[in-house]
C-alpha beads as a LAMMPS data file, in Angstrom:
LAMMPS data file: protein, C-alpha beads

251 atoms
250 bonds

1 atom types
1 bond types

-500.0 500.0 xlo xhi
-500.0 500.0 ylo yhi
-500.0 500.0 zlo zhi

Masses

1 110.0

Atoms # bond

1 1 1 0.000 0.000 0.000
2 1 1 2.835 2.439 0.713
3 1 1 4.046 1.616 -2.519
4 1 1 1.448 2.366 -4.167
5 1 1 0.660 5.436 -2.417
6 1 1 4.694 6.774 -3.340
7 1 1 4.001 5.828 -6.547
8 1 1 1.203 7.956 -7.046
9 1 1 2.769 11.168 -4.958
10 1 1 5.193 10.930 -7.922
11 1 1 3.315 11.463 -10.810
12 1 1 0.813 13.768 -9.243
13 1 1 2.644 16.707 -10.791
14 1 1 1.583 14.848 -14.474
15 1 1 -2.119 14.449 -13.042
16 1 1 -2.159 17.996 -12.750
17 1 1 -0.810 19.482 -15.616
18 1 1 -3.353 17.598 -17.453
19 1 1 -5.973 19.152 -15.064
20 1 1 -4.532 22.576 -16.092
21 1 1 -4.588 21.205 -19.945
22 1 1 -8.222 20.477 -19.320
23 1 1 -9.172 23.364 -17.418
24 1 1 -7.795 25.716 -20.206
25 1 1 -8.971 23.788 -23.129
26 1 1 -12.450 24.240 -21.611
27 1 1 -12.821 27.071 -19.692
28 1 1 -9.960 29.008 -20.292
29 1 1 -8.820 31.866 -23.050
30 1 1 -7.518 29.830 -25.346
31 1 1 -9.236 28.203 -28.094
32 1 1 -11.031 24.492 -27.850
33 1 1 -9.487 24.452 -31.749
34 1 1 -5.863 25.402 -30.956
35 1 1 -5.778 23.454 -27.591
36 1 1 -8.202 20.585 -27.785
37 1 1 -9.480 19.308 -24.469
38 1 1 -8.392 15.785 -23.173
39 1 1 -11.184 13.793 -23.955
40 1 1 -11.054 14.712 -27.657
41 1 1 -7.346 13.993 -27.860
42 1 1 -7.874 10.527 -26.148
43 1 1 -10.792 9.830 -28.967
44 1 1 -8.056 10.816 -31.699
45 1 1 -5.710 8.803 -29.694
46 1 1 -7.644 5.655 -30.064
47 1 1 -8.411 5.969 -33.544
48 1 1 -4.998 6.343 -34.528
49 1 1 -4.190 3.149 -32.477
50 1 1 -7.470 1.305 -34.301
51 1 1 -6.052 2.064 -38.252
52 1 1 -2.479 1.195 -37.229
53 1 1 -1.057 4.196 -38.240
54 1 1 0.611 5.020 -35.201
55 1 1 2.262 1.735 -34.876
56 1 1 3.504 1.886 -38.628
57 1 1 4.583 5.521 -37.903
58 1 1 6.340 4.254 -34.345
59 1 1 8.363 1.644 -36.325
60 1 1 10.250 3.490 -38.140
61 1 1 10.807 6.575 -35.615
62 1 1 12.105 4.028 -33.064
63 1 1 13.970 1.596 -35.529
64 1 1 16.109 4.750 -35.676
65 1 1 16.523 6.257 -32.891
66 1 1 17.776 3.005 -31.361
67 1 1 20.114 2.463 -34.064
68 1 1 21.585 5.534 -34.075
69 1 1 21.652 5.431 -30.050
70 1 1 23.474 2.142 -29.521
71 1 1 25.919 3.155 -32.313
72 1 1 26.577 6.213 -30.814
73 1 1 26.893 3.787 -26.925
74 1 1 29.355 1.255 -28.647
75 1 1 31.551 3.581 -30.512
76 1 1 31.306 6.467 -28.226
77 1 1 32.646 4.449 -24.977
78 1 1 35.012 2.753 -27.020
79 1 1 36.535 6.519 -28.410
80 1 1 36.237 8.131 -24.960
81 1 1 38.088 4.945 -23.098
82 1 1 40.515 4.812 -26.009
83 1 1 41.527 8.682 -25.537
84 1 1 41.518 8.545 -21.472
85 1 1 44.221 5.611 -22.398
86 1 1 46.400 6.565 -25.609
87 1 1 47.492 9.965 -25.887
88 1 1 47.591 9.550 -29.406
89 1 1 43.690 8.736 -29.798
90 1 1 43.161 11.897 -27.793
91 1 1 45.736 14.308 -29.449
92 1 1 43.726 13.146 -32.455
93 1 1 39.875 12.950 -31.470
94 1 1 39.735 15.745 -28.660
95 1 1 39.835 18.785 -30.977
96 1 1 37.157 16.980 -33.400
97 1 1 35.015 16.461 -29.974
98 1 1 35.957 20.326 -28.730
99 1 1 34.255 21.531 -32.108
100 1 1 31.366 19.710 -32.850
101 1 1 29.935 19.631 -29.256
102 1 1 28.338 22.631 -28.861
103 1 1 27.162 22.922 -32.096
104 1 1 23.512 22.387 -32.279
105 1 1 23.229 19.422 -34.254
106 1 1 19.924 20.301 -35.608
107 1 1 21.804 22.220 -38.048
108 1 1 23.507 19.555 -39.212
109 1 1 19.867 18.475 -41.049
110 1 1 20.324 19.527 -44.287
111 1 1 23.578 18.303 -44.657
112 1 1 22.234 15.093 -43.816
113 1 1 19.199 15.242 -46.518
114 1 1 21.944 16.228 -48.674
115 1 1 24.072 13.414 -48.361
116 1 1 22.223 10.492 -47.813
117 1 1 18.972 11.412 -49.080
118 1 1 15.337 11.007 -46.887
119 1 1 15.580 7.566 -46.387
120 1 1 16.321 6.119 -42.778
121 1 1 20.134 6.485 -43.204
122 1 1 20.129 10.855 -42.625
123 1 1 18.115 10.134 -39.620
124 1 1 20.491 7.468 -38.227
125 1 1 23.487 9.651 -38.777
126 1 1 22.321 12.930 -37.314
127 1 1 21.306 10.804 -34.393
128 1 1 24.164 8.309 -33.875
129 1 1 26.505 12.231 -33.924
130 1 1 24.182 13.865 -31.641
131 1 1 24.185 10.543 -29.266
132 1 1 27.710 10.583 -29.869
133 1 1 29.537 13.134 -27.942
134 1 1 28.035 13.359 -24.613
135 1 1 28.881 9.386 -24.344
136 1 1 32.330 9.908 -25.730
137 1 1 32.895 12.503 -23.164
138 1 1 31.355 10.936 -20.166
139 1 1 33.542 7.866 -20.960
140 1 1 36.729 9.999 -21.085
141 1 1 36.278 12.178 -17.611
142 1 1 34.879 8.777 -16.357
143 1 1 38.285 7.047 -17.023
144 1 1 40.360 9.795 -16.590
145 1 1 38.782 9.618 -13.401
146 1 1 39.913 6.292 -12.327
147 1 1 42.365 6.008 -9.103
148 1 1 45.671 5.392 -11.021
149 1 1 46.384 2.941 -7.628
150 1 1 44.185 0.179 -8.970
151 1 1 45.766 1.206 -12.703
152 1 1 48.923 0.505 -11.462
153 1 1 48.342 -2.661 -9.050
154 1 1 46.725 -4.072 -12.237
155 1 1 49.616 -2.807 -14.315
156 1 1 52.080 -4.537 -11.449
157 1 1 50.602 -7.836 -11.656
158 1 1 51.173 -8.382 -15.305
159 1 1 48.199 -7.255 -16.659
160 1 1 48.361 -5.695 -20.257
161 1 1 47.700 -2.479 -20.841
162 1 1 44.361 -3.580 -23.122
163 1 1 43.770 -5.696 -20.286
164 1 1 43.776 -3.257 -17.757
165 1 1 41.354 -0.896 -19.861
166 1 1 38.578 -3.124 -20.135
167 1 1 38.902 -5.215 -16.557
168 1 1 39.607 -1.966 -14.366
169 1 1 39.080 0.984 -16.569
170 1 1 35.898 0.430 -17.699
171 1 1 34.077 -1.289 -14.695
172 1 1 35.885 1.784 -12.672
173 1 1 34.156 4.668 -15.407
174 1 1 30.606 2.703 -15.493
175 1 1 29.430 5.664 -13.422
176 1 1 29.970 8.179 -15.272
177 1 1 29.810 6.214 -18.412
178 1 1 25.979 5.419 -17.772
179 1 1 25.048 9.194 -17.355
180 1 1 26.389 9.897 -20.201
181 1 1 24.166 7.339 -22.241
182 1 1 21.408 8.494 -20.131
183 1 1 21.922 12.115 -21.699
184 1 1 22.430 10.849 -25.411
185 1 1 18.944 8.587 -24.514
186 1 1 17.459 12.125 -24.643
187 1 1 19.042 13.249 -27.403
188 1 1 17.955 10.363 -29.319
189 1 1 14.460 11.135 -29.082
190 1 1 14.741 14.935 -29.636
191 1 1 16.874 14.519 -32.922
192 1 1 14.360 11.451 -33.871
193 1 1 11.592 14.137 -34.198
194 1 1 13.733 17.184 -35.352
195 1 1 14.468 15.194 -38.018
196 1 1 12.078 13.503 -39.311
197 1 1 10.171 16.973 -39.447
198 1 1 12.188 18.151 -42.251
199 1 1 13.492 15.019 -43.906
200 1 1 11.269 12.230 -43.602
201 1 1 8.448 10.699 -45.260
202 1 1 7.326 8.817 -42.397
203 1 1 7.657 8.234 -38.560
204 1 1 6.233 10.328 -35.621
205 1 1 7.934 13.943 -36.784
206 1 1 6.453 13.643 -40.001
207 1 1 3.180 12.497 -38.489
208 1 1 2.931 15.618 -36.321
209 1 1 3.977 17.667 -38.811
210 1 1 1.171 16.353 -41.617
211 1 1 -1.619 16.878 -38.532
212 1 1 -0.639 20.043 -38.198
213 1 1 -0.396 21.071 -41.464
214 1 1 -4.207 19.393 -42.328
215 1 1 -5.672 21.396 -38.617
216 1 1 -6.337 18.140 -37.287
217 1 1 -5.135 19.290 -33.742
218 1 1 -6.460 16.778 -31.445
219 1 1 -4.503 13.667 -33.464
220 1 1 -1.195 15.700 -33.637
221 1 1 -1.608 16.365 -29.410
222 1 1 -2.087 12.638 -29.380
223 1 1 1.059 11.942 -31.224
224 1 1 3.074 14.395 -29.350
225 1 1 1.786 12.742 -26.157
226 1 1 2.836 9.278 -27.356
227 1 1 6.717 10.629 -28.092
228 1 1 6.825 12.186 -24.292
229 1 1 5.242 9.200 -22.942
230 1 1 8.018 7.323 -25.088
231 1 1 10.688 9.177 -23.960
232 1 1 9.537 8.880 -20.537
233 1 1 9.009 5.312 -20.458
234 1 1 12.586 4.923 -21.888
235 1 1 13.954 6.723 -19.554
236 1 1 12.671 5.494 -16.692
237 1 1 13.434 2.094 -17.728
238 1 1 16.699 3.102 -18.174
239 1 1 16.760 4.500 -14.496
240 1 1 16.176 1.155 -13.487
241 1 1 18.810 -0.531 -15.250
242 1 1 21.313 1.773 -13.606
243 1 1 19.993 1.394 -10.481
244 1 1 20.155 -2.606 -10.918
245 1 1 24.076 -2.414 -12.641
246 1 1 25.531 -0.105 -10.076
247 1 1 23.476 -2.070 -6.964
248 1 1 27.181 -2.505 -5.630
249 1 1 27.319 0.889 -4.450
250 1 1 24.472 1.069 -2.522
251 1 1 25.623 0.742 1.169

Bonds

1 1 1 2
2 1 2 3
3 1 3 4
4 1 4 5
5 1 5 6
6 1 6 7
7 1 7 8
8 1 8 9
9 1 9 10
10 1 10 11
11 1 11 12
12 1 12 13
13 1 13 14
14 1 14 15
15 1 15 16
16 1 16 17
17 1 17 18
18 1 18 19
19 1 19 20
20 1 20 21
21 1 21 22
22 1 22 23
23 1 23 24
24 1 24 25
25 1 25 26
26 1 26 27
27 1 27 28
28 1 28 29
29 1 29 30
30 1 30 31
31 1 31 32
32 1 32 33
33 1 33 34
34 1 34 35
35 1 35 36
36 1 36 37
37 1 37 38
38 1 38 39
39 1 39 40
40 1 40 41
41 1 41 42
42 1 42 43
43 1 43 44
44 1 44 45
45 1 45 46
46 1 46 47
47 1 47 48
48 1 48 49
49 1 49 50
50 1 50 51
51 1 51 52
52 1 52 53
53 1 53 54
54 1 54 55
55 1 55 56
56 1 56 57
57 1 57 58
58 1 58 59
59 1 59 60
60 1 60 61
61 1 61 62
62 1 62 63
63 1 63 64
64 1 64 65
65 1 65 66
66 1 66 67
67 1 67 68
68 1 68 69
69 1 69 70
70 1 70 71
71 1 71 72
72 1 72 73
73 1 73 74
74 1 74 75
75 1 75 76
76 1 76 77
77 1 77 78
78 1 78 79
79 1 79 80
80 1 80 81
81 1 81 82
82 1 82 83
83 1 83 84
84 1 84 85
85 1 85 86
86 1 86 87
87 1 87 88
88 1 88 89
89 1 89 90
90 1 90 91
91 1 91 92
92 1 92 93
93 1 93 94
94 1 94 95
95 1 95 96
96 1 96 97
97 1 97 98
98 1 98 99
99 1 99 100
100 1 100 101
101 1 101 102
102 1 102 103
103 1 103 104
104 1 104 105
105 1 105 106
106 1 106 107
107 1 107 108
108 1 108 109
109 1 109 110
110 1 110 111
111 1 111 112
112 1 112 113
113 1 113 114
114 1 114 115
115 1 115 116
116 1 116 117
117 1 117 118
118 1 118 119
119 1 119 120
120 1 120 121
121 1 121 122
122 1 122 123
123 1 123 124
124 1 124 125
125 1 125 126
126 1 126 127
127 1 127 128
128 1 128 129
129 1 129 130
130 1 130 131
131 1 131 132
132 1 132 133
133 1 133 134
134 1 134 135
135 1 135 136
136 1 136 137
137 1 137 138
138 1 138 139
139 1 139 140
140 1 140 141
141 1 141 142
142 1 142 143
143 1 143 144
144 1 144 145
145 1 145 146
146 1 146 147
147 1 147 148
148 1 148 149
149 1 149 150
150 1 150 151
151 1 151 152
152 1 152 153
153 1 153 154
154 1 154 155
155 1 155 156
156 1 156 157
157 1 157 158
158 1 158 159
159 1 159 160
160 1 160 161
161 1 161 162
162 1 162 163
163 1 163 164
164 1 164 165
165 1 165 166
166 1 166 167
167 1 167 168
168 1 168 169
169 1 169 170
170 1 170 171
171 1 171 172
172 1 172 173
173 1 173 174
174 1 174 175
175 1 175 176
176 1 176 177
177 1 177 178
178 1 178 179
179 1 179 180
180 1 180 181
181 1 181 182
182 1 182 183
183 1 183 184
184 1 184 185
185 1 185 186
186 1 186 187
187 1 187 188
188 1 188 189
189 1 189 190
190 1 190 191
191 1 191 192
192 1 192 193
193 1 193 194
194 1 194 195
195 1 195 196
196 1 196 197
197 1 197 198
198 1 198 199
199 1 199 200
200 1 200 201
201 1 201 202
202 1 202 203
203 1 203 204
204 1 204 205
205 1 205 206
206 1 206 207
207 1 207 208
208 1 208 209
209 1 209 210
210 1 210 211
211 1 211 212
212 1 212 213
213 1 213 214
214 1 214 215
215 1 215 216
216 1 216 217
217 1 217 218
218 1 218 219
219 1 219 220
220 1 220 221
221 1 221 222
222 1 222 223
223 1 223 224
224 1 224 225
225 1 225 226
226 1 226 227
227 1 227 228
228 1 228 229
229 1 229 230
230 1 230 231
231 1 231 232
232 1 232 233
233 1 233 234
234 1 234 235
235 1 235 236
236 1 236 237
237 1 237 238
238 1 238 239
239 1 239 240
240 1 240 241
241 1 241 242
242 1 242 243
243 1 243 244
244 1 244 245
245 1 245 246
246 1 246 247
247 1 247 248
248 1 248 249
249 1 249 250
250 1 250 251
């Protein structure tokens, strides 16, 4: 019961933004047509569940974010481990990680369409560089973080240096490592949409974006709510994995 009661104090603030959402779709200044109420989004909802074209649409938005993601996990942990480790790979990758960071990798969209067209391929890339970074960097502070004295005791006991990386290093930076995935998780998701606005034929950008465009309101609020509730439910998911990989620290 106490459970269930905690669980419920914790999405109360949700419960009442969509009171608020109701309250000023009905009886507040702005318009039923611009904001629709709850209800009607819920009907639209439904319907879009009932022809399939949400799940067609969710497909191939999510067949790409989490492509792009776990490339961006894999190679991103790998780069930031290998420059923590080899001067060399950092003398080389750091300045390429210095400039592209705080770019806004929105703008990177129509070089994308440019390149590799609308298929699912521009979508992949700009996500898989947006993912990219904040892991690389999260594995490099993570590692650089590491107390040299278990480097060295591994180091000491005939341990290879590649050895060393992935048996101390890496177990050492999971930490850090795993906020920094937890960061590019968002990204994913914001670049999925961004994208597929202005260079996609299909998926949950384009969806909202055709709504909109044709003034049916109430279906594009229900797709918009599916992508938060998406997001969310990745995220929280995620949260939990953490919580069940770094169990060790808990006292």
């Amino acid at each position: 019961m106490g459970a269930t009661l905690n669980t419920l104090w914790r999405y109360t603030p949700l419960l009442i933004c969509l009171a608020i959402w109701e309250i000023l779709a009905t009886a507040g200044p702005v318009s039923n047509q611009l904001l629709p109420d709850v209800a009607s989004v819920g009907k639209a909802l439904w319907s879009l569940i009932l022809d399939g074209e949400l799940l067609r649409q969710a497909g191939h938005s999510l067949y790409r974010a989490a492509t792009g993601f776990l490339l961006a996990v894999v190679i991103g942990t790998t780069a930031g481990l290998l420059m923590a480790t080899f001067r060399g790979v950092r003398l080389v990758v750091n300045p390429i990680v210095q400039m592209f960071y705080p770019m806004p990798k929105s703008a990177l969209i129509p070089v994308m369409m440019i390149w590799f067209g609308l298929g699912d391929m521009s979508k992949i890339v700009l996500i898989f560089i947006g993912c990219l970074l904040p892991v690389v960097i999260s594995a490099y502070n993570g590692a650089r973080g590491v107390n040299p004295f278990l480097i060295w005791s591994a180091r000491s006991l005939g341990a290879s240096r590649t050895s060393t990386l992935v048996q101390v290093t890496l177990p050492a930076a999971m930490p850090e490592i795993l906020n920094g995935i937890r960061t590019a998780l968002a990204f994913a998701f914001i670049l999925m949409v961004s994208s597929e606005f202005v260079i996609a034929k299909d998926g949950f950008g384009y969806l909202i974006s055709q709504l909109g465009d044709g003034g049916a309101y109430e279906a594009m609020f229900a797709v918009i709510l599916v992508v938060a509730a998406a997001g969310f439910t990745a995220d929280r998911l995620y949260g939990a994995f953490v919580r069940h990989q770094l169990r060790w620290r808990e006292p």
